[in-house]
C-alpha positions in Angstrom: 0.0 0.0 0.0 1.0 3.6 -0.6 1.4 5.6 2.6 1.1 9.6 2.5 4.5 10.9 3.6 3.5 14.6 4.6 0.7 14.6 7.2 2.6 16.8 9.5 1.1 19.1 12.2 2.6 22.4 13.6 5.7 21.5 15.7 4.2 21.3 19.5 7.5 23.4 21.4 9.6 25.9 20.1 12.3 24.2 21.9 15.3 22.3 19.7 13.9 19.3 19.3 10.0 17.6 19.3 10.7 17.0 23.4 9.5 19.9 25.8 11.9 21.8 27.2 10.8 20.4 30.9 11.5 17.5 29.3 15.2 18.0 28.4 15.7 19.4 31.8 14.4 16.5 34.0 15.5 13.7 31.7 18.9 14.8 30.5 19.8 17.4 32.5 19.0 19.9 29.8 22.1 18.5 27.5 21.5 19.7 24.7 22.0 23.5 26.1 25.0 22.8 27.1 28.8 21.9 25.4 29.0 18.4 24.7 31.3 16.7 27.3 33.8 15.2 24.5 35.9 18.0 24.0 38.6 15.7 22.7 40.3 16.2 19.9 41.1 13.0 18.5 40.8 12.2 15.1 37.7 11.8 14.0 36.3 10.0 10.9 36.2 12.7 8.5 40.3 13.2 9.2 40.2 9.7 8.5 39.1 9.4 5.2 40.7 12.1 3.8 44.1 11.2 5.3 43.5 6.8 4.4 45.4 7.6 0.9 48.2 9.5 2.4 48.8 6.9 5.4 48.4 3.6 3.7 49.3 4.4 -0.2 46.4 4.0 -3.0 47.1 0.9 -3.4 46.0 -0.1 -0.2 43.0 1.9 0.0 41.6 0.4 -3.0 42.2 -2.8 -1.6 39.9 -1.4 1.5 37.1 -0.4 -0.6 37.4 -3.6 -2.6 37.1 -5.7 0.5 34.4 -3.7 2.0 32.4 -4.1 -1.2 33.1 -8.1 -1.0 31.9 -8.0 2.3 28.6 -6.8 1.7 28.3 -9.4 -1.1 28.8 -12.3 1.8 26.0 -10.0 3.3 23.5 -10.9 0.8 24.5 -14.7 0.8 25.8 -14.1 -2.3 29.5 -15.9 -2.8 30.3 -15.1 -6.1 29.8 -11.1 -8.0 27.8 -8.8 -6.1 24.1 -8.7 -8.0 23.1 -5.8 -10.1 21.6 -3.0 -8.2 18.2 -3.1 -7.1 18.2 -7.2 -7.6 16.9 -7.2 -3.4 20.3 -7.5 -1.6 20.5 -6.0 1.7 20.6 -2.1 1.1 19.4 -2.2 -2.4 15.7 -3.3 -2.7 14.2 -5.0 -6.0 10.5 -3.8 -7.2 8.4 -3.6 -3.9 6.8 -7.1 -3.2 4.1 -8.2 -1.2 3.6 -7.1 2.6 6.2 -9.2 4.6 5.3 -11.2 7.5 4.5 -9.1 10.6 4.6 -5.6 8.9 1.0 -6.1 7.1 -1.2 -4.0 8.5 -2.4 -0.5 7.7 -0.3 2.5 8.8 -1.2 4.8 11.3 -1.1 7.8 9.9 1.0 11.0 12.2 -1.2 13.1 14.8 -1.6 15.0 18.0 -4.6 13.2 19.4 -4.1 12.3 23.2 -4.3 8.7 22.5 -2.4 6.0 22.1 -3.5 5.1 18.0 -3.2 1.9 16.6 -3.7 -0.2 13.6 -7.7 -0.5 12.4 -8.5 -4.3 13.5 -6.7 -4.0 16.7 -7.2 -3.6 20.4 -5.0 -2.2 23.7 -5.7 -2.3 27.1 -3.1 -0.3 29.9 -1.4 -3.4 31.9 0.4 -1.0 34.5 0.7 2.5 35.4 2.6 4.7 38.0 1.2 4.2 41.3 -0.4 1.2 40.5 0.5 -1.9 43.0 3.4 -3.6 43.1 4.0 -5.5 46.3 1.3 -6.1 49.3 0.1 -3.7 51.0 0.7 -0.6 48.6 -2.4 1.9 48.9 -4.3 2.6 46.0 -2.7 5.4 44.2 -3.6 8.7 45.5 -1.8 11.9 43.5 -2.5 14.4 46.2 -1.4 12.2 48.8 1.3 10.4 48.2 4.5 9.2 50.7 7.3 7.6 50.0 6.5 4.6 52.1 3.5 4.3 49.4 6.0 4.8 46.6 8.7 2.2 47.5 5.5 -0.5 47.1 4.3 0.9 43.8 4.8 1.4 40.1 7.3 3.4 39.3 7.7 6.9 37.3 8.4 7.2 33.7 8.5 3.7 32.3 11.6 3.0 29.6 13.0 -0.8 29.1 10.2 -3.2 28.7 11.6 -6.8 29.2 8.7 -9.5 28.8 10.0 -13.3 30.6 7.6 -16.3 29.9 7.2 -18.3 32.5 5.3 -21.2 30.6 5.4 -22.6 27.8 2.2 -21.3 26.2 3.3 -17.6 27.8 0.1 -17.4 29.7 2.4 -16.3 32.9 5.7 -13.5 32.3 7.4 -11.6 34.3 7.3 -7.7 33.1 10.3 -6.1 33.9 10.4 -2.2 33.5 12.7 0.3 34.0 11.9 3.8 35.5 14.4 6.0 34.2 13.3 9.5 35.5 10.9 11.6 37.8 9.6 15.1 36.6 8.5 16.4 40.0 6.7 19.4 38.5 4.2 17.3 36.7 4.4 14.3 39.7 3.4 16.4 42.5 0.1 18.9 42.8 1.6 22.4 41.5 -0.2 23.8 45.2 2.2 21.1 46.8 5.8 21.2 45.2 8.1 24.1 45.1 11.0 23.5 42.3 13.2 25.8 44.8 12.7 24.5 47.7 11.1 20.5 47.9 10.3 18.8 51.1 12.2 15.7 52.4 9.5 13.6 51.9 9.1 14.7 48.3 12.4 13.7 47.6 12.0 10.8 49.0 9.3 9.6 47.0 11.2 10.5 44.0 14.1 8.4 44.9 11.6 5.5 45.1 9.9 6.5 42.1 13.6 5.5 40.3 14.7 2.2 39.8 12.9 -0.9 38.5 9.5 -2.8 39.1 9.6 -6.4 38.7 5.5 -8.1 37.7 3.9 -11.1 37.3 1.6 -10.6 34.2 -0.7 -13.4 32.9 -2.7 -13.5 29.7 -6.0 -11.8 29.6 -8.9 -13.9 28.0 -10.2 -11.2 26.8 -7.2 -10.1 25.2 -3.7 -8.5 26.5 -1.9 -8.4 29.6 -3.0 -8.1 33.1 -0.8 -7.6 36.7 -1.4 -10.0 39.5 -0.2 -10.4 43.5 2.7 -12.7 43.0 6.1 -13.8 45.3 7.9 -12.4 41.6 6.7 -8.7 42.5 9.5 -6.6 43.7 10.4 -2.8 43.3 14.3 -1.7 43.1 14.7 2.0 44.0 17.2 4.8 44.3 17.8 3.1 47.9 18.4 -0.6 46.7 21.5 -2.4 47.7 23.3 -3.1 44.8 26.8 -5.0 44.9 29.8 -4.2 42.7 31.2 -6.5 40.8 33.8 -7.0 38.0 37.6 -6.0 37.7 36.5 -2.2 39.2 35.2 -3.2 42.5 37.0 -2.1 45.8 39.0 0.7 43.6 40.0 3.6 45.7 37.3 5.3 42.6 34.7 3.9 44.1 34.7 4.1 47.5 32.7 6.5 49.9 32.6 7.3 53.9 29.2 5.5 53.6 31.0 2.5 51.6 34.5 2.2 52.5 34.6 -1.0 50.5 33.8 0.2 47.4 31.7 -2.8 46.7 28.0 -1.4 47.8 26.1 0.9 45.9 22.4 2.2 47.1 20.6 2.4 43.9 20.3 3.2 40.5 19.4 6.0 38.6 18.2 7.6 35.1 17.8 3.7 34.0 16.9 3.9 29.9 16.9 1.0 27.7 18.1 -2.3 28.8 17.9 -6.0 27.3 16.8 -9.4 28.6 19.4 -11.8 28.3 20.0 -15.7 26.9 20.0 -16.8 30.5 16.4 -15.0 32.3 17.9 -11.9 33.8 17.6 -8.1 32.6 20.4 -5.8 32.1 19.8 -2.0 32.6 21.6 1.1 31.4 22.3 3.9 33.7 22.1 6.9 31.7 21.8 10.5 32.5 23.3 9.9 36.1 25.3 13.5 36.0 22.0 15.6 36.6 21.9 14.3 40.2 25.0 15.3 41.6 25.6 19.0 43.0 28.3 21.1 43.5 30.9 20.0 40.3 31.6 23.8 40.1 33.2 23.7 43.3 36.0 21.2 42.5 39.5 22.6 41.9 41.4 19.5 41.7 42.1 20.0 37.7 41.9 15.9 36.8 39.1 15.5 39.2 37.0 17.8 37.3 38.1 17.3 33.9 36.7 13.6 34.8 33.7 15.2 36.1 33.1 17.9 33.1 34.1 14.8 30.3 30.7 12.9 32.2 28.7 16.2 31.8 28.6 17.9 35.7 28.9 21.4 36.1 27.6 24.0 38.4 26.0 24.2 41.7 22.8 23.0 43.0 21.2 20.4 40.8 17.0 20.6 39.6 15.7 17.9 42.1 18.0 19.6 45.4 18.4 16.3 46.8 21.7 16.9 48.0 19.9 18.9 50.6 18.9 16.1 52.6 22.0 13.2 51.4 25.4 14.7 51.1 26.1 11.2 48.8 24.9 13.8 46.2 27.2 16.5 46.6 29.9 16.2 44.9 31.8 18.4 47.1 31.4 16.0 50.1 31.3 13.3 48.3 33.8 13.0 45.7 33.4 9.7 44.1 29.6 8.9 45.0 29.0 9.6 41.3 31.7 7.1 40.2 28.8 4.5 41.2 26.4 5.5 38.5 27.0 5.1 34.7 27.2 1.3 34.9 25.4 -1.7 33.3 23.3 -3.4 35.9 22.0 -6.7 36.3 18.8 -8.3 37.7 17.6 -11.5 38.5 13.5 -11.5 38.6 13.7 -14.7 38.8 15.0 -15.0 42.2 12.9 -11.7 44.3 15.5 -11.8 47.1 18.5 -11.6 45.3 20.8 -9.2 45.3 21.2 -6.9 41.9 24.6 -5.8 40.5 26.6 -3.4 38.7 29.3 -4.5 36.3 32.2 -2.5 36.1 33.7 -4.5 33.1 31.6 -3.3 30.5 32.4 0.4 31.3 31.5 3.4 32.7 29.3 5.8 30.4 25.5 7.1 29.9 24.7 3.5 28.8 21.6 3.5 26.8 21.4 0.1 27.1 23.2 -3.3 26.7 22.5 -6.3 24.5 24.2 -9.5 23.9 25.0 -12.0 21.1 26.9 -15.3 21.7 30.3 -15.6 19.6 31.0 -19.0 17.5 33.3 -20.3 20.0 30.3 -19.6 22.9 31.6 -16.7 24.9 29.2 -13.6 25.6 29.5 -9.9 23.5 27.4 -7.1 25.1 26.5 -4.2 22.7 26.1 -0.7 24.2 25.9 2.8 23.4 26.5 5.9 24.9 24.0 8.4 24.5 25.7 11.5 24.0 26.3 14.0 21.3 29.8 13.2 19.6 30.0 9.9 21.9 31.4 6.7 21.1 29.7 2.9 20.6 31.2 -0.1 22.8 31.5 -4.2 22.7 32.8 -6.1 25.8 33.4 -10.1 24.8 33.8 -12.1 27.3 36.9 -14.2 29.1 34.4 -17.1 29.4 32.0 -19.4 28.4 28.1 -19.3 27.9 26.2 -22.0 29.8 22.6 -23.1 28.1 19.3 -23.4 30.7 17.7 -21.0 33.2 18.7 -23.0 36.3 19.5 -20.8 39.0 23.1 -22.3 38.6 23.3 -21.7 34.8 22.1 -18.1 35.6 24.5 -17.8 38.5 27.3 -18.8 35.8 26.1 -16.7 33.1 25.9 -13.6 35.3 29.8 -14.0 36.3 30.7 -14.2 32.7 30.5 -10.0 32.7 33.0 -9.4 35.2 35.8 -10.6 33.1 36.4 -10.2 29.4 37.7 -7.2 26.9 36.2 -4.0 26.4 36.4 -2.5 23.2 35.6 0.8 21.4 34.3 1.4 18.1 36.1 3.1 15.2 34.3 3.2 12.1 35.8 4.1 8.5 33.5 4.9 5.3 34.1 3.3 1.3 33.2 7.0 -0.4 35.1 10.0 -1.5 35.4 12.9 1.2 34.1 15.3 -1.0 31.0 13.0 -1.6 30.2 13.7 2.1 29.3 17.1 2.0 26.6 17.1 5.1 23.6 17.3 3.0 22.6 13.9 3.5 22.8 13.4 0.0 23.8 9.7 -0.8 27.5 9.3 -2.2 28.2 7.8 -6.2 27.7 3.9 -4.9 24.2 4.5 -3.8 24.9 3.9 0.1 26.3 5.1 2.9 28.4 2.6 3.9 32.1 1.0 5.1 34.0 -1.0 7.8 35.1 -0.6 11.4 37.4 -2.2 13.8 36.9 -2.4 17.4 39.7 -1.1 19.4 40.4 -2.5 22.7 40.6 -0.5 25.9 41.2 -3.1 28.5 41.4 -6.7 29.5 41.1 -8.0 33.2 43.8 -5.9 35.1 45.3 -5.0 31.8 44.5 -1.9 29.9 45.7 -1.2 26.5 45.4 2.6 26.7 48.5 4.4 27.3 48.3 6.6 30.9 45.6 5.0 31.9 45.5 2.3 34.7 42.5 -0.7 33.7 40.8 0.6 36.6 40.7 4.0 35.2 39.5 2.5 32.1 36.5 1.1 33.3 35.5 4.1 35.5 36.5 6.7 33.5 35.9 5.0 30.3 34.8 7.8 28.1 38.7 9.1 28.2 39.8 6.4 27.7 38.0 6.4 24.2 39.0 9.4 23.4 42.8 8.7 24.0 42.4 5.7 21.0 40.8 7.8 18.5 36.9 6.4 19.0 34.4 7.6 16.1 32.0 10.3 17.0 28.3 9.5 16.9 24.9 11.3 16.8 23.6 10.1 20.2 24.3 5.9 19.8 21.4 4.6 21.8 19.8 1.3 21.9 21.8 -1.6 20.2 20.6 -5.0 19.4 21.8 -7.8 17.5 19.0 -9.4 15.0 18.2 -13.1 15.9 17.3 -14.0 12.1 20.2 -12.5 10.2 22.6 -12.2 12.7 23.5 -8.0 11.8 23.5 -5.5 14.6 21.8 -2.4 14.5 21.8 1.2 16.4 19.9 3.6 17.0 21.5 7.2 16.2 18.8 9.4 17.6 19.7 13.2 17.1 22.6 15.8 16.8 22.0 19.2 16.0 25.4 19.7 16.4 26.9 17.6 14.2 28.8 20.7 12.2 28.3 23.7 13.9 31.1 25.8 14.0 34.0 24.2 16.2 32.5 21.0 16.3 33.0 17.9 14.4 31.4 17.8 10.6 29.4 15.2 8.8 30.8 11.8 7.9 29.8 8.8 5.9 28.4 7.0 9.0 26.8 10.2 10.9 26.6 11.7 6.8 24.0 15.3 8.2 25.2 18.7 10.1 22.4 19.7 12.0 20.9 15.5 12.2 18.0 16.7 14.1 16.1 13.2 12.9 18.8 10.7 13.4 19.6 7.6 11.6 19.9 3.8 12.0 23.1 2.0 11.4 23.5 -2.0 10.6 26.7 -3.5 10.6 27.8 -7.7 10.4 31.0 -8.8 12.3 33.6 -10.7 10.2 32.9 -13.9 9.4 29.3 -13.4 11.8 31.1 -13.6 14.7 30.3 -11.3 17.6 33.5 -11.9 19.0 36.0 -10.3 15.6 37.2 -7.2 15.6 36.7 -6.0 12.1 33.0 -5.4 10.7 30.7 -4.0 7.6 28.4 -1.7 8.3 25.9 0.4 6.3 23.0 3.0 7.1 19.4 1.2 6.9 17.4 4.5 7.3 18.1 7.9 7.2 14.9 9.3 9.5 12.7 12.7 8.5 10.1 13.8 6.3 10.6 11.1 3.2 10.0 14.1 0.8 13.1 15.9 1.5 16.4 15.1 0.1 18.4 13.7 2.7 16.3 11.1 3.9 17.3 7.4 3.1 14.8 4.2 3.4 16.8 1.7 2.5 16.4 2.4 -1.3 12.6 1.6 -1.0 10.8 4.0 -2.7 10.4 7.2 -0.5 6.5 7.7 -1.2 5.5 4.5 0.0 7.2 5.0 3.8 5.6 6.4 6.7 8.0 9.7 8.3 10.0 8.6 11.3 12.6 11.1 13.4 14.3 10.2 16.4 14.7 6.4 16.6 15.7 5.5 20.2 14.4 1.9 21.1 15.0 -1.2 18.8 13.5 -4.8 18.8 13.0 -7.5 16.2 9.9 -9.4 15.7 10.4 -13.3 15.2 10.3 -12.7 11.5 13.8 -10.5 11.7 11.8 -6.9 11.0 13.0 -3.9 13.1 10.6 -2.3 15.3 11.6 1.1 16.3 10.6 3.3 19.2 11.0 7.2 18.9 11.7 9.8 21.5 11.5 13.3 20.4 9.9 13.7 17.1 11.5 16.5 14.9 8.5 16.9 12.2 5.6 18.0 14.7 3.5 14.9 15.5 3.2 12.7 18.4 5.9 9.5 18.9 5.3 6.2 17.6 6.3 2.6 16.6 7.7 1.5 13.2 8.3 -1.5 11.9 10.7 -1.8 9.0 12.0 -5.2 6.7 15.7 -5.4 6.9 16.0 -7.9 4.1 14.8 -8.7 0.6 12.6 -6.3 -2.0 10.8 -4.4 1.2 13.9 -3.6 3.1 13.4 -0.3 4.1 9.6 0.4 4.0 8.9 1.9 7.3 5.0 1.9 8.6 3.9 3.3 11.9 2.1 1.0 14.0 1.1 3.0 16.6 1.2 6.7 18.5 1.7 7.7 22.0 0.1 10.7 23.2 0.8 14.7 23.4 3.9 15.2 24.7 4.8 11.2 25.3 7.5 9.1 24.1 7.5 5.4 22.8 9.9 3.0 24.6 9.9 -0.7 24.8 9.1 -2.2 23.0 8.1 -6.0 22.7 6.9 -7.2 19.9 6.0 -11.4 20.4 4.1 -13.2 17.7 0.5 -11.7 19.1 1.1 -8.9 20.8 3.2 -5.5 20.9 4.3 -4.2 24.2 5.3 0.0 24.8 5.9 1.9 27.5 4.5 5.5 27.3 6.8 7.9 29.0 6.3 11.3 29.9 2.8 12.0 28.7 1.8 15.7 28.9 4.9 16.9 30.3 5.9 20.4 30.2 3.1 22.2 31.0 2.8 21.9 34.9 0.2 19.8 37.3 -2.3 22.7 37.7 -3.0 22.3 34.0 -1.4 18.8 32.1 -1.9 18.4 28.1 -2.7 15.5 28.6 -5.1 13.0 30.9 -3.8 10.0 29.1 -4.7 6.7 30.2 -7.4 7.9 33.0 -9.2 10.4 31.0 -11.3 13.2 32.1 -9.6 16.1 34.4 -7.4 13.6 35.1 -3.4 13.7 35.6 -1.4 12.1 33.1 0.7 8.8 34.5 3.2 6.7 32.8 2.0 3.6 31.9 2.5 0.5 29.7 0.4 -0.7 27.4 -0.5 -3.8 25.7 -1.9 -4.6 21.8 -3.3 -7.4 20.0 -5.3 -8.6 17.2 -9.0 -7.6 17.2 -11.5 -10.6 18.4 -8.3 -13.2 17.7 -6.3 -12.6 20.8 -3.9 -15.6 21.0 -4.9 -16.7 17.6 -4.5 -13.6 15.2 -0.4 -12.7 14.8 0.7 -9.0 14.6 1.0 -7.7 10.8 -0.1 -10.4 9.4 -3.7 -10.8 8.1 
């Protein structure tokens, strides 16, 4: 079907991007306003291509471009010459075929409507919301009188990661794991109750609880989608959790506190975004935008301590929330290397309620967007993770040991100790066209594609780094230096990552940068190809040979996002009137089929955030169709997308314009307050019958 590219509405905020500006400031610390943290000046990957003749002879960088373009041959299955263009390899549809399995459905088309829209022929239902209960004994929610003894039992605040466990064969019983990344206390608390300058104890107490995780059992619905039920499974993690570090980091002098003299004990987590559920039952989370919490950076005048705390993003005094008022952990003035605890990778078991979560310093310390993992040929463990910055870098850590098959509390005990020890690597990423070609237009190069090869670069190993001044403790907790020393590629925000389980490619979302070439900063290049990307763009690469654990790859851009009628949009090489518009890709997930479903946060063209799903292979590759909406002034994460029904967390409904008077009254309707909530969708009247996109 054809799919009208241009239904766009008047741009809802004057602010930078499609997010409110309360938004940016509660979520991110405002970011965006300020100078990216990598001030580094290693070479980036336009210096690269325009010096790869000059350093390695032509010769050798025709042999580069040669093998790149054999490469994406073996891409296509293809062992012998590459097929004519446009014959349906990856990156080059044929003639548009047939709806593919699990996209067939008819696109929702962009709006405003406080809603969530979906698909004619399909149903939702909201599974969970803040404030709804979690563990016994929680009080029904109340938003004018709420404690943070009420808090700690319920649903938490602004739902991210979505991580869907069966529990059964038939996947009548899961366990919902969701992440709450961030509270936004001027739209959480009555506006007669909360003063931004000046919040009571008790208010920042419930927002600390509002943080975390919440862990449900969720059963099957007759009657179609997902409901919550009182289980031994239920369990909240807050900002107060006791978390134990683990990995070759734990116990450094970095780490420890006059409340944790150890270095080994962490109370909480905080600004948890995307996360992945991995081969063994558990759920790893990605501490993000940890830097808005702490105070006081300003004050510091030891000149490496707060080059490590400008390179992570703090700066200045008093922080939005003030809740270094009533904890001096988050002060950083008192409390040098509290913050040193945040930016990791965590790990829970919601399997096991009463065990104890971690952080793993081995795969890094950055804003983690999230971490996913593949299992090499040889059976160890890569983890895939981004860091969701402008002008930051993407990361792989591969394992020391082996991967253990079963769910077993022993095999998941086993499995979980497989990410304290392994190499950490950083991405560097090198492009197959001219540097003229790459004029930051967007405009695709002479060979049709924006595309190339990488390498990952190592940073550290155990108790051995491979970064020159830098001890491998330093590497792991101040890992983002540590990049920059080894000449890391510069991205456009790198958030979610997720390898494909059909065709074995990975693929990243690149949300934003409005910076990318502005004056001073670093220009466009053939894998971030637009100055002022204010829609952002998905990359796909294949390791060598398939195997998660090389250290050469392929990659190519799949989509680059915006209105399909301008120029420097990209689809994939389908044709650009038969796509629906998508900016800001943020969340990624993969339908049994091998399409990518893709979550946006932020939408640059005016209309509400959505769900896309997208072929990746064959004559549809690139048609992009919106499956869904979230409403005004929400974001779409998740998501989950199983063979009869779609999971997304709505985040941040209404947000920006105050309690007195929301946007929005999404999902309770009326005069109501808007909440956070997931939501559940299925096929109309055929719930556990009917599959999703396909008639």
């Amino acid at each position: 079907m054809s799919v009208e590219p241009r239904r766009f509405l008047p741009l809802l905020t004057s602010h930078r991007t499609g997010r409110s500006a309360v938004t940016c400031e509660y979520r991110c610390g405002n970011a965006c306003a300020h100078p990216a943290p990598n001030q580094s000046d290693n070479e980036y990957f336009g210096d690269v291509v325009k010096n790869v003749v000059s350093r390695r002879g032509a010769l050798k960088a025709s042999a580069v471009l040669t093998a790149s373009a054999a490469g994406f041959a073996a891409l296509s299955g293809t062992a012998t010459a590459a097929p004519p263009p446009h014959a349906g390899k990856p990156g080059r549809p044929g003639k548009p075929g047939k709806p593919v399995p699990g996209t067939d459905f008819d696109a929702v088309a962009p709006n405003t409507a406080d809603a969530v829209v979906i698909p004619d022929g399909y149903e939702q239902n909201v599974v969970i919301r803040w404030g709804d209960a979690v563990l016994p004994g929680a009080p029904k929610f109340d938003f004018h009188r709420q404690t943070a003894s009420a808090q700690a039992k319920q649903f938490g605040y602004n739902n991210d990661f979505v991580g869907l466990i069966p529990q059964d064969p038939l996947n009548w019983r899961n366990l919902l794991v969701v992440n709450h990344e961030y509270t936004t206390e001027t739209d959480m608390f009555p506006a007669d109750q909360y003063d931004p300058e000046n919040p009571t104890e008790e208010q920042v107490r419930i927002a600390i609880a509002a943080h975390g995780l919440s862990v449900v059992q969720a059963v099957r619905d007759p009657r179609g989608g997902l409901r919550v039920v009182p289980s031994r499974y239920n369990r909240r993690i807050t900002g107060e959790t006791e978390f134990e570090v683990r990995g070759p980091a734990a116990g450094s002098d970095y780490l420890k506190t006059s409340a944790d003299p150890t270095g080994r004990k962490v109370l909480g987590t905080q600004n948890n975004c995307a996360g992945g559920v991995t081969p063994w039952g558990t759920v790893l989370s990605g501490e993000e935008n940890f830097n808005q919490y702490f105070a006081n950076a300003s004050s510091v005048t030891d000149p490496v301590v707060a080059k490590r705390l400008s390179r992570y993003g703090l700066s200045g005094g008093a922080t939005t929330r003030k809740w270094e008022r009533y904890d001096d952990r988050w002060d950083v003035a008192k409390e040098p290397n509290e913050v040193n605890r945040f930016g990791w990778v965590v790990e829970i078991d919601p399997n096991d309620p009463h065990s104890k979560p971690v952080k793993h310093t081995a795969l890094g310390r950055f804003k983690h967007e999230a971490a996913n993992i593949k299992i090499t040929k040889d059976g160890r463990v890569a983890v895939y993770s981004g860091d969701d910055e402008r002008f930051d870098y993407i990361y792989k850590f591969v394992s020391k040991g082996r991967y253990k098959k079963g769910k077993s509390a022993h095999a998941r005990r086993h499995n979980m100790a497989l990410l304290d020890e392994g190499t950490l690597y950083v991405a560097r990423f090198e492009g197959n066209s001219p540097a003229e070609e790459i004029d930051g237009t967007g405009t695709l190069p002479s060979d049709g594609e924006f595309d190339g090869t990488g390498k990952w670069i190592p940073l550290a190993s155990g108790n051995e780094s491979y970064v020159d001044g830098f001890t491998a403790e330093e590497v792991y907790i101040f890992t983002r230096l540590a990049a920059d020393t080894v000449g890391a590629t510069k991205m456009d925000r790198p958030e979610d990552i997720e390898p494909n389980p059909v065709n074995g490619r990975i693929y990243a979302a690149l949300t934003n940068n409005s910076d990318r070439g502005a004056a001073g900063k670093p220009g466009a290049d053939e894998v971030n190809p637009r100055n002022g990307n204010r829609n952002g763009h998905i990359l796909e690469w294949e390791e060598k040979r398939g195997d998660a654990a090389a250290t050469t790859f392929e990659w190519r851009l799949l989509l680059v996002c915006g209105d399909p009628a301008t120029a420097d949009t990209y689809f994939g090489g389908f044709p650009k009137d038969q796509v629906s518009p998508i900016s800001c890709p943020d969340n990624v997930a993969f339908d049994r089929h091998g399409n990518l479903w893709i979550s946006t946060d932020g939408n640059a063209l005016g209309a509400n955030d959505g769900l896309f799903s997208v072929p990746v292979d064959g004559p549809n590759r690139g048609q992009v169709k919106q499956f869904l909406t979230v409403p005004v002034g929400a974001e779409t994460c998740g998501p989950v997308v199983t063979d009869d029904l779609v999971l997304v967390a709505v985040q941040h409904p209404g947000e920006g314009a105050g309690a007195a008077e929301p946007e929005s009254h999404w999902p309770d309707g009326g005069k109501a307050n808007p909440r956070p909530a997931i939501v559940s969708v299925w096929r109309k009247g055929r719930f556990h019958s009917g599959r999703i996109g396909i008639r």
